[in-house]
N, C-alpha and C positions, 0 to 999 in steps of 0.2 A: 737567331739567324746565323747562318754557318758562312762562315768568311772565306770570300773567294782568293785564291793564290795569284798574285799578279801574274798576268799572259806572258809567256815566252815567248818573242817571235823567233823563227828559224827558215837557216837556209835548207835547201834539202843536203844532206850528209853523201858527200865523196869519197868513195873507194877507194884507195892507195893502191898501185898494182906490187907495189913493194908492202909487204904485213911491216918489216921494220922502216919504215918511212920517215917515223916520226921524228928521227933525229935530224933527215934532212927538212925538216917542219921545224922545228928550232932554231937552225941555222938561218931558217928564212923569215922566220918571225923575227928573230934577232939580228937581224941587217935593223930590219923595218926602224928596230930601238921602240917595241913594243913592251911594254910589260907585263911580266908573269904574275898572274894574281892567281892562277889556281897551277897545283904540281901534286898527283898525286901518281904516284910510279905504279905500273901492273905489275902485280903478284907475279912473283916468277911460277907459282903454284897456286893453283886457285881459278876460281872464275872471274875473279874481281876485275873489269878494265880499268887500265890505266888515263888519266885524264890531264891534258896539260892544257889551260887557258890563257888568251894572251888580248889584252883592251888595244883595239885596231886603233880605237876610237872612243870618244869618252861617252858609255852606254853601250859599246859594240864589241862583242868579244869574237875571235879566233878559239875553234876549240879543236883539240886533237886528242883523238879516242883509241887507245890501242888494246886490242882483246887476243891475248895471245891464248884461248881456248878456240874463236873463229879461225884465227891467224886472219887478224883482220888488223886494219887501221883507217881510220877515216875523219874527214875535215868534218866543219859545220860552223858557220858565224850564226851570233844569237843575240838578240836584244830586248830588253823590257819597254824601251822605249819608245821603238817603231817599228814597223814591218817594212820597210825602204831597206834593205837588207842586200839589194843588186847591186850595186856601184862594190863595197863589200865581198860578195861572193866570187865578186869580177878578178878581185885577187888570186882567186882560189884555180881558177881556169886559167891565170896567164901567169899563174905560179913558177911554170914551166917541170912542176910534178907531174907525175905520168898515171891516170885513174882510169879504174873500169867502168865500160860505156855501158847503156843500157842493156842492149845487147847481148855484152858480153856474163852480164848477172841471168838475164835471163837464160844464155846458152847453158851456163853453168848446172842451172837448172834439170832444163831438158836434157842435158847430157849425160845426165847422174848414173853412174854403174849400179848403186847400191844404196839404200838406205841411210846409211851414216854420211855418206856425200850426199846425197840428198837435203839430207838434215840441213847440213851447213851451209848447204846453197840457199837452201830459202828463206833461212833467216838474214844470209849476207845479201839476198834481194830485199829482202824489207826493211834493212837499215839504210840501203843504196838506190830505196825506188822515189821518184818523186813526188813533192807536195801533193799535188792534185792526181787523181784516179787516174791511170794508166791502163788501156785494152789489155795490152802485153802483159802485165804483171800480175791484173786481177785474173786472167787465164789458168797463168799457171798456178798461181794461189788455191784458186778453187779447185781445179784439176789433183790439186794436193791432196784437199783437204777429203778428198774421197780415195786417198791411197790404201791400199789396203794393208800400210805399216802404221800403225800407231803412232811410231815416231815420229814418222814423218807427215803427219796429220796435225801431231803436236806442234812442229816446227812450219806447218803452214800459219796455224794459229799466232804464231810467235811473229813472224813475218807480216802477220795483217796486222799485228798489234804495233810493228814500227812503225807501219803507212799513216796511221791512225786516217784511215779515208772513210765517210759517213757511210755511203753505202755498202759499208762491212759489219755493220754496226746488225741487221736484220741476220744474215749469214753464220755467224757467231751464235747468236738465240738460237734460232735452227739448230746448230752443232750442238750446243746444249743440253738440249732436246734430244737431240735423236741419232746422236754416234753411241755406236756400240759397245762402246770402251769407255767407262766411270772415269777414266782420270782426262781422258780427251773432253768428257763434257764438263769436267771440274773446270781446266783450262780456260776451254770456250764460256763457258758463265764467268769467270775473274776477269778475260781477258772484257766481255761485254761490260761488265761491271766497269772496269779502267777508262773506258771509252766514254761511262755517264760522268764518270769522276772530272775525267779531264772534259768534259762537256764539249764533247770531238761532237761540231757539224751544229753547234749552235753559233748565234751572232753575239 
């Protein structure tokens, strides 16, 4: 019998409109008199993010994620213990940090000049879109995922895979299937795969 990995709960993950944010994240965990149980610095080269964790609460962490290949950085409180994770998050909104709204991930999107902005938009929507399935997001997602840049089909891929939302789960096999490009359907079968692993959309 193959052992299952204790649940993570999570909040949905917060944009920083500032990429270097994180230090004013520290300052503000550190008012709190929170402690740092995780510090792992991002690669000044590299793709590796950076990860600083901080226990709000005993079982509840603060976590800030800097990816200086996105130029990204963003919140998320996580718990093993329980999914009551709002009272929590509630910090994160009256932080008085300054994040990007739905909206504005989405714009980002559709406003893409080019391929490589593209790219980055749609994974910085799938690390920025909410818990639950969103009209908005699954649009442009799929609208992606029939672009006719590789890259950017890839990076839709990547984006569905933050959501981890069930009904993407059929979408993905399909891409599989029947994109044109071997390494898009390499993706799309892993990324399907990850989705059984992490048993995205069972109880």
């Amino acid at each position: 019998m193959v052992a299952r990995h204790p649940v993570t709960h999570r909040s949905r993950r917060y944009l920083l409109r500032d990429p270097d944010g994180d230090e004013m994240v520290a300052r503000l965990a550190g008012s709190q008199g929170w402690e740092t149980v995780v510090d792992i610095p991002a690669k000044r080269f590299g793709s590796e993010p950076g990860r600083v964790s901080w226990e709000m609460y005993p079982g509840i962490f603060l976590t800030c994620v800097r990816d200086r290949k996105l130029h990204t950085s963003y919140l998320l409180v996580t718990s093993r213990i329980t999914d009551g994770l709002g009272s929590y998050e509630t910090w994160i909104t009256a932080s008085g940090l300054s994040f990007f709204t739905d909206a504005d991930l989405i714009r980002a999107v559709e406003g893409s000049n080019n391929p490589k902005e593209k790219c980055r938009a749609l994974v910085r929507a799938g690390i920025g879109a909410p818990l639950n399935p969103d009209n908005r997001y699954s649009r442009v997602f799929i609208e992606s995922v029939n672009d006719a840049s590789p890259d950017v089909r890839k990076s839709a891929i990547k984006a569905i895979g933050y959501t981890e939302w069930p009904p993407f789960q059929e979408l993905l096999d399909a891409i599989s299937q029947q994109d044109p490009d071997g390494s898009v359907r390499s993706l799309a079968k892993r990324m399907s795969a990850a989705f059984d692993e992490a048993e995205v959309g069972d109880e």
